[in-house]
N, C-alpha and C positions, 0 to 999 in steps of 0.2 A: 217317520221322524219322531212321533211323539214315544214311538218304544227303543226309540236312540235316548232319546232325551233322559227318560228311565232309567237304561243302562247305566248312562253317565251318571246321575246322580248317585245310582243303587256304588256301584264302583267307588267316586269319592269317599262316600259315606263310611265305606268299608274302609277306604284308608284313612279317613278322619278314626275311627273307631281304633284300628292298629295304632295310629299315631298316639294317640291319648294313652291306651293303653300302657305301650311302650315307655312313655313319657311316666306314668301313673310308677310301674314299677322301677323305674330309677330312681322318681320319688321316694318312694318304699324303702329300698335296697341302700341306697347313697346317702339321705337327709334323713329322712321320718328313723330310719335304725331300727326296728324291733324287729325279735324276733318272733318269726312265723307271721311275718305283715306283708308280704312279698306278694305278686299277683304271679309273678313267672319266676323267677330266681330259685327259690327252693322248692320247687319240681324239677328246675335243668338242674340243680346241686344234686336231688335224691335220682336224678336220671341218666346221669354222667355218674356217678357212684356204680351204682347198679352196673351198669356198663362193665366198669371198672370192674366189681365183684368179680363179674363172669368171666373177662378177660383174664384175670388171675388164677383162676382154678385150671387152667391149662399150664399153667408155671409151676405148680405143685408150691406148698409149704415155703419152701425157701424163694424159689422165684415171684411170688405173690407177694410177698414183705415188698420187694425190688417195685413191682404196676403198684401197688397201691401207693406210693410215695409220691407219686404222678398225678396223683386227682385232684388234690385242690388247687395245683397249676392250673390245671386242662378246665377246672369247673370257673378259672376266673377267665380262660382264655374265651372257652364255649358262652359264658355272661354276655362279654363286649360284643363277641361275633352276634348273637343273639340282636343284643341292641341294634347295632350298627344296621346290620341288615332287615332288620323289621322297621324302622327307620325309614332305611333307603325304600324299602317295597312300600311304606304307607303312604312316602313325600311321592312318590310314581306313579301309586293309584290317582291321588289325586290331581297329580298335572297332567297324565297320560291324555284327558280326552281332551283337553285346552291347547295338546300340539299340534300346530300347524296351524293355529289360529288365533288363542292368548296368548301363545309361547312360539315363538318362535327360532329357527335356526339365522343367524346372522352372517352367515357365510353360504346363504346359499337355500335350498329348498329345507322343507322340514318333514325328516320320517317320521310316522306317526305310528309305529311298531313299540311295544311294549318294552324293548329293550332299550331302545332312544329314551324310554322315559326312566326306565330304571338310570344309566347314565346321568340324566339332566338330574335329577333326584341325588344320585350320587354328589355330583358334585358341588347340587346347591345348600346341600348340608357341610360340604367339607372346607375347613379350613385354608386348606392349600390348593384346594381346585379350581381349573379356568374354565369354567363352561362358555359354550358358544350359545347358549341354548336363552334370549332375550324374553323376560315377558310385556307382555307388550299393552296389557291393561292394570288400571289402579290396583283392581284386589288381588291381582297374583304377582305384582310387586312386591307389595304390602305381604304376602305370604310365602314369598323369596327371602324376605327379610327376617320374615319369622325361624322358616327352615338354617337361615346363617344362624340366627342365633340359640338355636337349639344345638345343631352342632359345637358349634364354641361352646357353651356350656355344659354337654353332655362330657365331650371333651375333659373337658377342665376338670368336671367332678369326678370320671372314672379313674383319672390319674391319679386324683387325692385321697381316692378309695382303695385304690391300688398301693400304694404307703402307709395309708391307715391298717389296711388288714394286716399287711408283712411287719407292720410295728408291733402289732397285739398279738401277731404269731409269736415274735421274738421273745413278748415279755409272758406268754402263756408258757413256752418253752423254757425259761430261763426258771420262771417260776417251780416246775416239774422238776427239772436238775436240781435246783437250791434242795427237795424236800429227797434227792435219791443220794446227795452228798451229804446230808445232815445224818443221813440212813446207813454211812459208810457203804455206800455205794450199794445198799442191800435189796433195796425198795421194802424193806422190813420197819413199821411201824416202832415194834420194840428198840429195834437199834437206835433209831429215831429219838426216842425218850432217852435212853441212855446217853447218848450225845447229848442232849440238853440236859441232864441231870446229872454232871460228871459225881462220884461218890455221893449221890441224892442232897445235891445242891443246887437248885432249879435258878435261882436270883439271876442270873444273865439269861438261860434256855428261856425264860418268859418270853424278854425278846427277838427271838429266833422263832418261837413261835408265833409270837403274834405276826412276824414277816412272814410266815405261812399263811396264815389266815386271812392276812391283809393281800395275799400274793390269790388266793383263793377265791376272793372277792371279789378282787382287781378281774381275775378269768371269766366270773361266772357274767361279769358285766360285758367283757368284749365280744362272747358269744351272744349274747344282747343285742348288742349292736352288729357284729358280724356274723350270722351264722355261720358263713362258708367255711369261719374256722373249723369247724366239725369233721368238714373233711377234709385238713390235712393231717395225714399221717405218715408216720413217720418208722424206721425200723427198730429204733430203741423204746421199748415198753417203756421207760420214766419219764417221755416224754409225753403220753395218751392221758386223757382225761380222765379215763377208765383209774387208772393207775394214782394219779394226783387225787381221786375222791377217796380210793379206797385208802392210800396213805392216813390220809387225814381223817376219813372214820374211824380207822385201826388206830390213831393214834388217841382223839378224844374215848374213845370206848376204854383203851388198855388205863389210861390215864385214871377215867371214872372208877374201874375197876380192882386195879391192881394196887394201887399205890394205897400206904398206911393212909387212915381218914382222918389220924390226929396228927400223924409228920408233917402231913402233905395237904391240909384242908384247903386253904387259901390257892395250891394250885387249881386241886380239884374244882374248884369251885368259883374260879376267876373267870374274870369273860372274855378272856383271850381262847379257853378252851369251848366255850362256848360258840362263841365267834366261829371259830374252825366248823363245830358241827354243823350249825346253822346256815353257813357259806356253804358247805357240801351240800345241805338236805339242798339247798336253794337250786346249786346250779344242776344238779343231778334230778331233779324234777322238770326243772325246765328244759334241758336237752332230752328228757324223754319225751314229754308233751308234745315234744315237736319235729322230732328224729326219728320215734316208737312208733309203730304203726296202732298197736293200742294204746297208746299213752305209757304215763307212770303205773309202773305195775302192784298191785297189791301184793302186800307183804302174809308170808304163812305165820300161822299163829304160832304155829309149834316146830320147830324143827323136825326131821324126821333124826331117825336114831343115829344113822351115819352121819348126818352133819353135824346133830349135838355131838357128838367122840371128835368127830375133826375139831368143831370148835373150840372144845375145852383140852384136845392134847397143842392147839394154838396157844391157849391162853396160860395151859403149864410150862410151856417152852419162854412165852414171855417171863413170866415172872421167875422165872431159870434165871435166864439173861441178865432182872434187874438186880438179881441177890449179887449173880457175879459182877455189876457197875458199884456196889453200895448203895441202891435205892432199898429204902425202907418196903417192903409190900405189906396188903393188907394180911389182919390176924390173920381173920376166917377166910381159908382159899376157899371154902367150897363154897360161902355165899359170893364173894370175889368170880368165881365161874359162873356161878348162876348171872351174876349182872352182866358180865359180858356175855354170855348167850342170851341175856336180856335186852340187850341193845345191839348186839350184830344182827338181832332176828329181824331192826328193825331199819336194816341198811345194805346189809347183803343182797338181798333179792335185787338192788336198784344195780347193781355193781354185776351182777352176772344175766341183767338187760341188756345194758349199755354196752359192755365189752363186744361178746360177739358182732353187734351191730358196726362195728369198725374193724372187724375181723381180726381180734386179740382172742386168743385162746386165753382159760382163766387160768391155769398153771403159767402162765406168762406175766402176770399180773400180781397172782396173790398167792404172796407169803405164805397163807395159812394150807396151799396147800402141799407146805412140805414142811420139816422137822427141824427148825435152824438154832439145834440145842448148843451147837459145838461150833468152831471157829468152823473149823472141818464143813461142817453141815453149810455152814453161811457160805463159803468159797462155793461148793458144789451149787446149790441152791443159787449164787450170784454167775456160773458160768453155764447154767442149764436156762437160765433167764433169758439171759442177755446175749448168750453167742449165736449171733443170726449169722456172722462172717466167715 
């Protein structure tokens, strides 16, 4: 009797222990928001990803785009089941050894089989359920009442998180588009300035970019609050985060560096382009701290020689581009090169982290690594991007 009695307790305790838990990370996940605050949520997200991974690389390239699209459906689906059912297994453990005696069947005898208490559990958490299943003293009334109203409210908040996240998907996404249609559809940072500086006249393009920057902001904060966003993806590259950082690096950098320092000072130098970088360094720090399996990665000091020639036939191409808009560029191109290999040394590395981790090839993403001297060049370079169909 007295290593019954043990049992039972050891058993409750164990579901007292799930329950809280479970309870702990809705908390987490639902109210509290932050990111990487999670007790279970972001290991099912990086666990169901992974999943995902693997299941794609039998799809090859093109059919991989298609499963990956799929996951952060499947990772809010795999959440709720998650809850629901550690829930139901914690409310079981602990009415399991009270059937047939605090609890009762009211129609009749009471099985006292673990799966009667799974059942009775079920439904004294759910809304819409009729259980038969009586209890028949004060404190597991009192903890019937409880289990109603964890359900109703578990209920009620994953619905409201279920619109929350699909909202900040929408305006994360909306966000991404705005900066590939300002780009003439290029995902090309230079184009980008061009558009806003029609004949190197920035007074409206301000803003347009500060609606980037503030759209920047806006994203770095809903992965804040959601992370799950992370993993959805999507088949069009202007829609990845990957993509919406490096825009926006490429742009603050070209900006710094290219444009005349006495046409264009007040750009240069305004805190809308500011804004932009700082919203980038931000949210791109924090999705690696938390995504990366090393963290945010340290940046090289030096290029090596291939990348410095990539870099700066990038940054001749730009200011190619801006002669042919009417933007004024700086005098000295070759100090104008040196500052943007002085500042992409010190954001690139974050950008070809981040990418592979959502499984973007970097030729998918960035601009710089093709030649988009010529209209020509930008057509090729925009249907080598983009045609996944």
């Amino acid at each position: 009797m007295e290593g019954n009695e043990t049992l039972r307790w050891l058993q409750q305790g164990l579901g007292a222990i799930i329950l809280m838990l479970v309870l702990l990370d809705v908390f987490l996940t639902v109210l509290y928001a932050r990111i990487g605050s999670s007790v279970f949520s972001n290991r099912i997200a990086k666990l169901v990803w992974g999943l995902f991974r693997l299941i794609s690389k039998l799809f090859g390239q093109r059919g991989s785009q298609g499963v990956l699209t799929f996951c952060g459906p499947a990772i809010l689906i795999t959440l709720l089941g998650f809850w629901s059912l550690s829930l139901t297994l914690g409310v079981a453990l602990i009415i399991h050894p009270a059937l047939g005696s605090a609890i009762n069947n009211s129609n009749g005898d009471t099985p006292t089989d673990f799966i009667t208490a799974l059942y009775a559990a079920g439904n004294s958490i759910s809304i819409v359920g009729a259980d038969d299943h009586t209890p028949q003293t004060n404190p597991y009334r009192l903890f019937y009442i409880f289990t109603s109203l964890v359900g109703m409210s578990v209920t009620s908040l994953t619905l409201t998180y279920l619109m929350q996240v699909y909202n900040a998907l929408q305006r994360r996404n909306a966000n991404g588009l705005k900066s590939y249609l300002l780009g003439d559809e290029t995902g090309d940072a230079a184009e980008l300035i061009c558009g806003l500086g029609p004949e190197g006249k920035f007074d409206n393009g301000l803003d347009s970019l500060a609606e980037i920057a503030t759209g920047l902001s806006q994203t770095k904060e809903a992965h804040h609050f959601y992370p799950v966003l992370f993993f959805f993806r999507f088949r069009e590259p202007y829609y990845s985060v990957s993509k919406s950082l490096l825009t926006a690096f490429d742009t603050a950098s070209l900006i710094k560096s290219a444009l005349d320092d006495k046409e264009y000072s007040t750009v240069k130098e305004s805190a809308v382009v500011a804004q932009l970088w700082r919203a980038a360094i931000l949210q791109v720090t924090s999705l690696e701290n938390t995504f990366l399996p090393g963290g945010a990665p340290e940046g090289k000091k030096e290029p090596d020689a291939q990348t410095y020639d990539r870099w700066r036939r990038r940054y001749k191409a730009a200011l190619k581009r801006f002669k042919e808009a009417g933007i004024k560029t700086i005098a000295d191109e070759q100090e104008g090169a040196e500052r943007y290999v002085a500042l992409r040394s010190r954001w690139e590395h974050h950008i070809t982290a981040l990418a592979p981790v959502m499984a973007y090839r970097m030729e998918e993403i960035d601009p710089a690594g093709f030649n988009p001297e010529s209209a020509e060049d930008r057509q090729e370079f925009r249907k080598r991007v983009y045609a996944f169909d």
